[in-house]
C-alpha positions in Angstrom: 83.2 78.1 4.2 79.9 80.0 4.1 78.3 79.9 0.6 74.7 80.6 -0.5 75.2 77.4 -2.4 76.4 75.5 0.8 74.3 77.1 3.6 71.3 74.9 3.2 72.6 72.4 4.6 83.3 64.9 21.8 85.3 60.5 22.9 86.5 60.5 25.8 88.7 57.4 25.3 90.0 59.2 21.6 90.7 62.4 23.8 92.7 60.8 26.8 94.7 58.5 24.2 95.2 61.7 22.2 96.1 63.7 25.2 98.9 60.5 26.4 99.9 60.7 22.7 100.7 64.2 22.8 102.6 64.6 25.8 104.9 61.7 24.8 105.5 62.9 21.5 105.7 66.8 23.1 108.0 66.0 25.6 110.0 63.7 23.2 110.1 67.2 20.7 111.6 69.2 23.3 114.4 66.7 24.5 115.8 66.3 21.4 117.5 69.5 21.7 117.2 72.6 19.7 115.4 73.3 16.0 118.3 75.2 15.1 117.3 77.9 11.9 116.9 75.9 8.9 119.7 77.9 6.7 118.0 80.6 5.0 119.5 79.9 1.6 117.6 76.3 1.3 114.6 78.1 2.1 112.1 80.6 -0.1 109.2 82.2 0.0 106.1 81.0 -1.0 102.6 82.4 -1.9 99.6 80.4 -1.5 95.8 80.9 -1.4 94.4 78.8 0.8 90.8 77.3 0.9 89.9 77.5 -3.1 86.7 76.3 -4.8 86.4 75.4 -8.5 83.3 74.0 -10.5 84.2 71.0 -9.0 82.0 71.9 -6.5 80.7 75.3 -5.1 82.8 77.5 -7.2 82.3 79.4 -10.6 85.3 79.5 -11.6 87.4 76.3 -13.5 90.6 75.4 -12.6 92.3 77.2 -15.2 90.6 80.1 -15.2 91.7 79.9 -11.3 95.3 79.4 -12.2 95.1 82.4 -14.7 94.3 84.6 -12.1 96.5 83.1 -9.3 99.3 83.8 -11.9 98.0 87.2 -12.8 97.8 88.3 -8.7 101.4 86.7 -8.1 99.9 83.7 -6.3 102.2 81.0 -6.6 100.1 77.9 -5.1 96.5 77.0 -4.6 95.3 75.0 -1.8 92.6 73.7 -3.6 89.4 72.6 -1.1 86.3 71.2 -2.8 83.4 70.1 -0.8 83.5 65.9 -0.2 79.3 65.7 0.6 77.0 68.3 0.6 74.1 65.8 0.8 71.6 66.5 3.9 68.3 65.1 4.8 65.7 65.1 7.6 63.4 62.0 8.3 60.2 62.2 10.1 59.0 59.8 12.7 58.1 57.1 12.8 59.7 56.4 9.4 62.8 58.3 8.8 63.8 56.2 6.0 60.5 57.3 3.9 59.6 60.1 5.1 61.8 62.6 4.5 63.3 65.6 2.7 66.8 64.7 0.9 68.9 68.0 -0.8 72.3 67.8 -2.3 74.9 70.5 -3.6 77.6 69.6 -6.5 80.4 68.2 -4.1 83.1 65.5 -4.8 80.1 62.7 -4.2 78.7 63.3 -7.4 82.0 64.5 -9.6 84.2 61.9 -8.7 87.6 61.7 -6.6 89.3 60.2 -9.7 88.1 62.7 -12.0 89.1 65.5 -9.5 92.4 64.4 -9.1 92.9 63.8 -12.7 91.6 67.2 -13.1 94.3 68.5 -11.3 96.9 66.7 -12.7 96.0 67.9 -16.4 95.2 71.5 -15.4 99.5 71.7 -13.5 100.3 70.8 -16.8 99.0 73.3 -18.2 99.7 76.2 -16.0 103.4 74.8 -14.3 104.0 78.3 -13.1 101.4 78.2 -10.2 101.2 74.8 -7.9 98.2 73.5 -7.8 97.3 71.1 -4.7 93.8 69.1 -4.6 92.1 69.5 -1.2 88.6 68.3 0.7 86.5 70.6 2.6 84.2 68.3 5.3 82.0 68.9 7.4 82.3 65.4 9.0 78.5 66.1 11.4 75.5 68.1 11.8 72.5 67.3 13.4 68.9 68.6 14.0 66.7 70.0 16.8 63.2 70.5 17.2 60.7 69.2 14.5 58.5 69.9 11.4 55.1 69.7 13.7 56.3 72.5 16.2 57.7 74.5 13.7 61.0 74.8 15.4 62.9 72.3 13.6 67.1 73.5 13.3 69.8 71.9 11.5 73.1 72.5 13.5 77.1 72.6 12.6 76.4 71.9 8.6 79.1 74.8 8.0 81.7 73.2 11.2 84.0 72.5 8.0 87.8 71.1 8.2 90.6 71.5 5.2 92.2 68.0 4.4 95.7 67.7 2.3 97.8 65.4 1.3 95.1 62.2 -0.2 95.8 61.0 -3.4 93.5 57.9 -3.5 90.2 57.7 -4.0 89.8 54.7 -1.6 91.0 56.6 1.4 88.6 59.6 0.5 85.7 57.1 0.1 86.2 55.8 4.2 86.4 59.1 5.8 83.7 58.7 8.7 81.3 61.9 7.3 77.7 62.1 7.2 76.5 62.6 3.7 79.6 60.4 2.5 77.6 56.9 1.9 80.7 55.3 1.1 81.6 55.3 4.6 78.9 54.2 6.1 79.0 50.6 8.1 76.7 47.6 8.5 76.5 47.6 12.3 73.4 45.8 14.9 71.4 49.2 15.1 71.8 49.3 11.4 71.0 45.8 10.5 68.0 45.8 13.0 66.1 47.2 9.9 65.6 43.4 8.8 64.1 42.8 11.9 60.2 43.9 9.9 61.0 40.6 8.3 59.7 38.0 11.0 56.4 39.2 10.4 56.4 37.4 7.5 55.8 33.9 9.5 52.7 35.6 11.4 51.5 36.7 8.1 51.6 33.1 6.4 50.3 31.4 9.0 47.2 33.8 9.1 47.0 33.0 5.7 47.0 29.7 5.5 45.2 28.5 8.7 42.6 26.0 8.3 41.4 25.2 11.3 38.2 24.2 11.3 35.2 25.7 12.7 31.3 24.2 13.4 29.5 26.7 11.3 30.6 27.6 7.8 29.5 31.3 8.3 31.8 32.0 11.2 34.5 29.8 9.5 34.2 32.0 6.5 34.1 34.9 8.5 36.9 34.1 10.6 39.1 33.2 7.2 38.4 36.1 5.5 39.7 38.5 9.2 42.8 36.3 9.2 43.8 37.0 5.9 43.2 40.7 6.5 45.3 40.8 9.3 47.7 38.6 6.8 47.9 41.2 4.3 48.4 43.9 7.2 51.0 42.2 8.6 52.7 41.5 5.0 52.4 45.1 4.2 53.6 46.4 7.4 56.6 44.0 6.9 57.5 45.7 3.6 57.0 49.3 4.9 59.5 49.1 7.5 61.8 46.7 5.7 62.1 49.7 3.0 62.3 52.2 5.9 65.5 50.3 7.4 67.0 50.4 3.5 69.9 50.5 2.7 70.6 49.4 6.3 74.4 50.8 7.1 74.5 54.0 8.7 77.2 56.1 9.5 78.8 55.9 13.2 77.0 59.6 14.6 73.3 60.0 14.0 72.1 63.2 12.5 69.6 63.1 14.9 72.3 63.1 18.3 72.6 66.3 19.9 75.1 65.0 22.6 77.9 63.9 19.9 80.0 66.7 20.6 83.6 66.8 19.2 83.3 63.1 18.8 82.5 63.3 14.9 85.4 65.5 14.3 88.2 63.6 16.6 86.9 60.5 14.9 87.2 62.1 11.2 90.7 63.7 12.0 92.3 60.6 13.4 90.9 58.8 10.0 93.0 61.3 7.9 95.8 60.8 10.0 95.6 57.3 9.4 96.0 58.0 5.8 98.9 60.4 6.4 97.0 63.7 5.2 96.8 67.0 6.7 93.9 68.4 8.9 93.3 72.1 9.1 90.3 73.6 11.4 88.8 75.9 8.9 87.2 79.3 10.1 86.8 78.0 13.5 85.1 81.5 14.3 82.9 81.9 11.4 78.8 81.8 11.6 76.1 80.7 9.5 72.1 82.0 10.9 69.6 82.4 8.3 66.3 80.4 7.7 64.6 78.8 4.5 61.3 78.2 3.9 59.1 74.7 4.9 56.2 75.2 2.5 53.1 74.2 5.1 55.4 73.9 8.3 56.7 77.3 8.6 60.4 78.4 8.4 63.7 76.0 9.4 66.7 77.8 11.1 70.0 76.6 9.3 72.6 78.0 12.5 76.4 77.3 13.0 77.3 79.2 15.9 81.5 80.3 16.3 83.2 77.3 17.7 87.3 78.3 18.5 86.5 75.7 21.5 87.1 73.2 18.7 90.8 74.1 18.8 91.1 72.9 22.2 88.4 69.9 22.2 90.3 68.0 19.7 93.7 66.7 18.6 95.8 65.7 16.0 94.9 68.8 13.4 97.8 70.3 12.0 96.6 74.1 12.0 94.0 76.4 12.0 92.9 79.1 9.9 93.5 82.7 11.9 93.0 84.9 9.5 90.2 86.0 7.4 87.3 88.5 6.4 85.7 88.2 9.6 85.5 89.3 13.3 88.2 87.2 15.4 89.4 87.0 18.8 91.4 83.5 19.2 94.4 85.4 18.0 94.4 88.1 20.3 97.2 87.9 23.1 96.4 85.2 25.6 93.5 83.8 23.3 92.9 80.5 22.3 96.1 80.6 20.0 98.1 80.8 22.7 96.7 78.5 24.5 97.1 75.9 22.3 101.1 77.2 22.0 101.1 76.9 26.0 99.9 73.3 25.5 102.5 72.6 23.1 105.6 74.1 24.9 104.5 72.2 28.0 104.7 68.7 26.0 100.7 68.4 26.2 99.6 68.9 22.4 102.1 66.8 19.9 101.7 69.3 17.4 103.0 72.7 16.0 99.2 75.2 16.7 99.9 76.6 13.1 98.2 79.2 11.6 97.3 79.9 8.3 95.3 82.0 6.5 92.3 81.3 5.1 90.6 83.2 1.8 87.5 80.7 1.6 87.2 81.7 -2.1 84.3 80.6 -4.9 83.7 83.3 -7.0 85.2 87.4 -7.5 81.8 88.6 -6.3 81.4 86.4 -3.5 81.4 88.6 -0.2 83.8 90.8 -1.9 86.3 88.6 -1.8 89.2 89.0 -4.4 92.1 85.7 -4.7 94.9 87.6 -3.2 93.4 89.3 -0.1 94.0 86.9 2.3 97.3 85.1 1.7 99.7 82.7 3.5 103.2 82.9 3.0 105.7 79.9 3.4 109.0 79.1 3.5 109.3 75.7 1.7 112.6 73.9 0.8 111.5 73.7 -2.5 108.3 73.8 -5.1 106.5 71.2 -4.3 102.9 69.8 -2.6 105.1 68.0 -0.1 107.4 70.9 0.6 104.3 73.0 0.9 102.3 70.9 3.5 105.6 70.4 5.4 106.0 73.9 6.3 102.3 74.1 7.0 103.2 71.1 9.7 105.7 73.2 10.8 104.5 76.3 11.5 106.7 78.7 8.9 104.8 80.9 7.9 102.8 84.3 8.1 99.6 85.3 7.0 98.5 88.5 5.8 95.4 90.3 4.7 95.2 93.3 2.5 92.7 96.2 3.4 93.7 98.1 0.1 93.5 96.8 -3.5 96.6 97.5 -4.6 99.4 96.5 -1.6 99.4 94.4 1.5 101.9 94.0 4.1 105.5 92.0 3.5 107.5 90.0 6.1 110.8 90.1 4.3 112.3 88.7 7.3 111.9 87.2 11.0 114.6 85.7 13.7 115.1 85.3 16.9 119.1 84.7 18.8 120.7 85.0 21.9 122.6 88.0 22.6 125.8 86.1 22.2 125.5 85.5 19.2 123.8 82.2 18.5 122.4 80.7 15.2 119.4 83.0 14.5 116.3 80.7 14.8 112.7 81.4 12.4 109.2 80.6 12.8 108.2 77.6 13.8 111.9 76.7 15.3 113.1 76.4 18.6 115.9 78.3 20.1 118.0 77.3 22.9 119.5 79.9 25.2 121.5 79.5 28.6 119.7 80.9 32.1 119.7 84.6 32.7 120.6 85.1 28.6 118.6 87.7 26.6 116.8 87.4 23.1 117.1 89.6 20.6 114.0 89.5 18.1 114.7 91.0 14.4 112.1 91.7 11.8 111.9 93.8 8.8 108.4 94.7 7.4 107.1 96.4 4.1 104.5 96.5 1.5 104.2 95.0 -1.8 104.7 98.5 -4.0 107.7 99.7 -2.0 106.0 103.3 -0.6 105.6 104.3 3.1 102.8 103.3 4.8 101.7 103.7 8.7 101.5 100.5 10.9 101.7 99.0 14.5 103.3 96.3 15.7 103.1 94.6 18.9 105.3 91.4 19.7 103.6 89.1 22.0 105.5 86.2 24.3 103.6 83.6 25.5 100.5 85.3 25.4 101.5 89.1 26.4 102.3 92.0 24.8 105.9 92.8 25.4 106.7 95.6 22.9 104.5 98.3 21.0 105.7 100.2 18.0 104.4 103.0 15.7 105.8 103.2 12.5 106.1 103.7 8.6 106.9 100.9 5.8 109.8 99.9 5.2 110.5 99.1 8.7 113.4 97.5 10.3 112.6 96.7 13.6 114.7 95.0 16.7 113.6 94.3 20.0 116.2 92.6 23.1 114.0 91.1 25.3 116.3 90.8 28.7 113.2 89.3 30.5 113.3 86.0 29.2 111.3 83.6 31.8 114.0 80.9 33.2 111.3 78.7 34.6 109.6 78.1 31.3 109.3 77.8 27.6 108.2 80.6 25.6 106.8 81.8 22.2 107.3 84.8 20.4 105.5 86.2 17.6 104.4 89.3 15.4 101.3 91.0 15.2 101.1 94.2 12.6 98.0 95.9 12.0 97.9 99.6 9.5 95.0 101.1 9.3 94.1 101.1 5.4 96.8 98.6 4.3 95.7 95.3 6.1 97.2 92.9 8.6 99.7 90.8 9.0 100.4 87.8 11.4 103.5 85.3 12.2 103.3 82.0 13.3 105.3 81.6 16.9 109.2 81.4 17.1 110.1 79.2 20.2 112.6 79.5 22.9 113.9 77.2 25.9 116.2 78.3 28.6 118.4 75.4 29.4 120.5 74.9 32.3 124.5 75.5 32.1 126.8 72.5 31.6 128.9 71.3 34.7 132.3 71.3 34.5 133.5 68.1 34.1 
């Protein structure tokens, strides 16, 4: 999420144990035997917005205004994403706790989590033909470089941002481990060493009280009158630094560490999991570089730089989003999508690498950006939040991005069988086929107001590009892939591009060659 509103502001041991976690569970996925196709009749399409802001924190528009239009543009569910803590600040040495420069944006901090949920729940009554879902957007850490005094000063990562689903109580929103979200922050040693200013009380008292005795009154008067400067000093100094300690909890990664790495965002995606909510990388490609003004000490830089090495760094998130209004390349074959597919066929990430896509919305004349021009559509068993973030655990779905304002691109339909004949298997399943058999990959694509239009598809397995085609809307297209690697898992999915009409991608289809039985 890049907003005007929102711009101004790695573990070792969690990544080994997540890494031993995964290729249990991964190899566990795979020997349980085939994800046959869920029967297409239990299954139906849904259209969601993803990534949505109301006035509940950075957007302009309320949440049934929102649901007007999302009914209006044949949206039929909003994934909902207002900001938990947009609350920065910068201390200056030596007293960080006093000296500094505090700002804060409307966020969930100040409205509520109660309020927002209710919210929610009053405004689905309201509108029951679009589902509304209440979601965070976090940026768990950022942290600064540089300084005030050499005029170089940089906040980093403010705009590193993860989608959370699936929380429905205050009380696990108010521990998630995010700077700017006092709630979570813990009494610890380095924390509590802010009382420390204290003991100087006992120095203090006794230079104020001291009546030893001296041979001439002058110096003894003298002598008094220095202690109980030094006294006062002390006293004062005590109370300076106990206030500069206040309100002495901190949060587990310092604004001021440059060397946390992914550590932050491990730590704050293995909290939501905890709680049994959803984690989605959000716009792991986007930037943020611009600079605000320090009246007196120049200009600060306010820089996110594109991270898709977050993808790979952590573990745990459920997707990521692929598709939106900006330059990407870890979706192109052999990218880091694919990568992160490679990991899971080979048992070494737990989790489906789902993509979504992503609309980042908060206003209609925000970056251009209308509701319905970046869409994800799912296949849910039925109309509901839980249905919704289930397929989005599973990896059924496509996104799509419209170029023109009146149509986008359609996947009416996607499988993947054996030759012979076997069940047809759909995004996010697995198919098992026997060694030596060919796939046969169907699709049929078209655009939301029925007319021809030109597009290219390209259907990529694990990585490559196996098949090209040219074409016109509707198209039905089918593709038997006879070289189907025996020696390993694979992954097939769609990639369809047309020039003034958008772009559409699929999330993977999986197949595994097993060996034949033996005759008994």
């Amino acid at each position: 999420m890049v907003t005007p509103r929102s711009r101004m502001w790695e573990s070792r041991v969690l990544m080994r144990n997540a890494v031993l976690t995964a290729c249990i569970a991964g190899g566990l996925a795979w020997a349980a035997g085939t994800t046959q196709a869920a029967n297409e009749q239990t299954l139906m399409p849904l259209v969601t917005a993803i990534h949505v802001h109301s006035t509940t924190s950075t957007g302009t528009l309320d949440l049934d205004a929102l649901a007007e239009r999302a009914e209006h543009l044949g949206i039929e569910a909003l994934l909902l994403s207002e900001n938990l803590a947009l609350q920065y600040e910068y201390g200056l040495q030596p007293l960080r706790g006093i000296l500094k420069i505090s700002l804060s944006f409307p966020s969930l901090i100040s409205y509520g989590m109660k309020r927002y949920l209710k919210d929610v729940h009053d405004a689905q009554a309201r509108h029951p033909r679009v589902l509304l879902i209440p979601g965070l957007e976090v940026a768990p850490h950022y942290y600064w470089t540089g300084s005030l005094w050499t005029r170089d000063l940089t906040m980093h990562d403010a705009q590193k941002n993860l989608l959370v689903f699936g929380l429905h109580e205050s009380e696990d929103v108010a521990g998630l481990p995010a700077l700017g979200n006092s709630s979570s922050y813990r009494y610890s040693p380095s924390a509590l060493s802010g009382l420390l200013p204290a003991l100087l009380v006992l120095p203090a008292m006794k230079g104020w009280y001291d009546r030893r005795r001296s041979s001439r009154m002058i110096d003894r008067s003298g002598r008094r009158r220095r202690r109980r400067i030094g006294a006062i000093v002390l006293a004062m100094s005590g109370v300076v630094l106990l206030f500069n300690g206040w309100p002495y909890s901190s949060s587990q990664f310092s604004p001021y560490d440059a060397a946390a790495g992914y550590q932050p965002y491990q730590t704050f995606i293995d909290a939501v999991n905890r709680r049994n909510g959803l984690v989605i990388w959000s716009l792991p490609e986007a930037r943020d570089f611009h600079t605000v003004s320090a009246k007196g000490f120049g200009a600060v830089t306010i820089r996110t730089d594109s991270h898709p090495d977050a993808l790979v760094s952590t573990a745990g998130y459920a997707g990521f989003g692929g598709l939106y209004q900006e330059a990407r390349q870890a979706t192109l074959p052999g990218g880091t999508w694919d990568q992160l597919i490679d990991q899971f066929v080979r048992g070494t990430r737990a989790l489906r690498p789902s993509m979504i896509g992503e609309i980042a919305f908060h206003s209609p004349d925000h970056a251009g950006k209308e509701l319905d021009q970046v869409l994800t559509v799912l296949w849910v068993r039925e109309r509901t939040e839980a249905a919704v973030l289930e397929a989005v655990r599973n990896a059924r779905g496509y996104a799509v991005e419209r170029y023109h304002p009146d149509f986008r691109f359609v996947l009416e339909t996607i499988s993947l069988q054996s030759v012979d004949g076997s069940p047809r298997s759909m995004m996010g399943d697995k198919l098992l086929i026997g060694k030596g058999q060919a796939v046969k990959v169907e699709a049929k694509i078209s655009t939301t107001d029925r007319h021809p239009h030109k597009l290219t598809m390209r259907l990529i397995r694990s990585g490559r590009v196996i098949d090209r085609l040219d074409g016109t809307t509707p198209l039905d297209y089918e593709f038997v892939d006879h070289a189907v690697p025996s020696d390993a898992r694979s992954a097939y999915r769609l990639e369809v591009t047309g020039g003034q009409t958008g772009e559409l991608l699929t999330n993977p289809i999986y197949v595994e060659v097993t060996a034949p039985k033996r005759p008994s």
